[in-house]
C-alpha positions, 0 to 999 in steps of 0.5 A, spaced: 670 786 077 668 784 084 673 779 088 671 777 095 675 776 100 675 769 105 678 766 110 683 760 108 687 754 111 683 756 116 684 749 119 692 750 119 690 758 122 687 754 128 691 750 130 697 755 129 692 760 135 692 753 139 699 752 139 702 759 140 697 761 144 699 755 149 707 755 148 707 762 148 703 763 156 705 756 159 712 756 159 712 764 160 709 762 166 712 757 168 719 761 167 716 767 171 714 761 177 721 759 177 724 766 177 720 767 184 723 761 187 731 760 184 736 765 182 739 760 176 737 761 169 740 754 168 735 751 172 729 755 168 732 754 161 733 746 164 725 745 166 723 750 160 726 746 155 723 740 158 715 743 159 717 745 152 718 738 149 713 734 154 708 740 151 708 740 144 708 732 144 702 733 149 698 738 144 700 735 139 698 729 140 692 733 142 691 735 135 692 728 132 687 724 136 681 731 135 683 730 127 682 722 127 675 723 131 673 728 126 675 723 120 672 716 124 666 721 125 665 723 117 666 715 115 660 713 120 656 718 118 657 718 111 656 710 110 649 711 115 647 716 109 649 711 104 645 705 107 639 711 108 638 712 101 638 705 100 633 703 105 629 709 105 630 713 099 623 717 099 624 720 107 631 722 104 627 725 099 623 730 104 629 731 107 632 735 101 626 738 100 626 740 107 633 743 106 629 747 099 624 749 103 628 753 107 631 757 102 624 759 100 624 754 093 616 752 092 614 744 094 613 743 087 621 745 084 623 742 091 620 735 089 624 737 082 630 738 085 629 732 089 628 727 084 633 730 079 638 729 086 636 721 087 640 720 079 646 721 083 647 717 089 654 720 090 652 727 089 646 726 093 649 723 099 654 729 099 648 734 099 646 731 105 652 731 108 654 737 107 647 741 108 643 736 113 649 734 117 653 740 116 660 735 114 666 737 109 670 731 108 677 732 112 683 733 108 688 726 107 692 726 113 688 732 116 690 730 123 697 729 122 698 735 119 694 738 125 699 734 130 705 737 126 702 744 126 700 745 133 706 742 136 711 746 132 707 752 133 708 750 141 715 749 141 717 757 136 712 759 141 715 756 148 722 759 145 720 766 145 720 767 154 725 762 155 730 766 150 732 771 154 734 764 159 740 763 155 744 768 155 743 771 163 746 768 168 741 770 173 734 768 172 731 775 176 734 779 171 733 774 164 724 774 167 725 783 166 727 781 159 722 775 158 717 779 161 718 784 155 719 780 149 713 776 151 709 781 152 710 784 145 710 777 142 703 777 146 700 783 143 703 782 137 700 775 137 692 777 140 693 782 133 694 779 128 690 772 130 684 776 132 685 779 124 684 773 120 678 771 125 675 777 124 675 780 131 677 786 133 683 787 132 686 792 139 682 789 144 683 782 141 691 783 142 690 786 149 685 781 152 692 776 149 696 780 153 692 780 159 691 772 159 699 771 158 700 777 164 696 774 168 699 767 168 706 769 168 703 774 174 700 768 178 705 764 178 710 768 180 707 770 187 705 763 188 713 762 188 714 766 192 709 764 198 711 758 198 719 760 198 717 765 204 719 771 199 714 777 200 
């Protein structure tokens, strides 16, 4: 029997990505900035801990707003649809036909199709919806779900480089520790997110890897310009 494999939830995967990617680059930076210009993993653990909450709120509410335009969106043209079949339902017609033609369907069967699809104006509207606008309905609650997702993903993941914080008194030796485990939460990461979006899966996790580096890299310097460190 053939079974085919496809991408689920992939809503809630998006926004696992967004909010990982970011917690786990933004406060590894910043941890890293800090390291360069104070020798004291109480003050990193302090300003990461804080960049966490203001982060997670902040994506969240990202995520939160992006859901509600997408669902004020979908109900305004929905209801344009519906006000279309009524007032112009012959130039709806020719646009199911239209949407026929493309898959090589005869005028004739496309003029059935169309007639037949007029019976239902729900189903109808739906068809446009979905292939002359290329809208799926948002799920009930999508964009809290979506805050929720992306804020807690931000938070597990700004937790990872600031970790290594808690337990060393120094922040230069607590960065050494922070830039491992990073790094391999990183390439861990970029692995598996370019496996369920069907990227490749190794130079996926390297190009992970080197965004987080580079941030972390660059804010380190930057500290210690300023501190007169190099």
């Amino acid at each position: 029997m053939h079974h085919e494999h496809h991408l689920k939830s992939s809503d809630t995967i998006r926004d696992i990505v967004i909010g990982m990617s970011d917690g786990l680059t933004v406060p590894f930076a910043l941890a890293a900035g800090l390291s360069g210009a104070v020798n004291s993993s109480h003050i990193v653990v302090t300003a990461g801990i804080a960049e966490i909450v203001a982060g997670s709120i902040a994506m969240g509410l990202g995520g939160f707003l992006a859901g509600r335009t997408e669902a004020d969106h979908y109900a305004a043209e929905l209801k344009r649809e519906y006000d279309e079949v009524e007032r112009v339902p012959e130039e709806e017609k020719r646009e199911v036909m239209e949407v026929f033609a493309d898959f090589g369907l005869s005028v004739a069967l496309q003029q059935q199709v169309a007639d037949e699809m007029a019976k239902d104006k729900h189903k109808w509207v739906d068809f446009m919806m979905r292939y002359e606008l290329g809208l799926e309905e948002p799920l009930a609650n999508r964009a809290t779900q979506s805050a929720i997702t992306i804020g807690a993903s931000y938070v597990v993941g700004g937790i990872i480089p600031l970790s290594p914080y808690f337990f060393t008194p120094s922040s230069q030796m607590a960065l050494y520790y922070s830039c491992g485990v990073t790094m391999i939460c990183l390439f861990i990461f970029g692995y598996f997110k370019s496996k369920v979006t069907g990227q490749p899966a190794f130079s996926g996790a390297l190009k992970v890897l080197f965004i987080g580096a580079l941030a972390a890299a660059a804010a380190f310097i930057m500290a210690k310009l300023i501190n007169g460190g190099f």
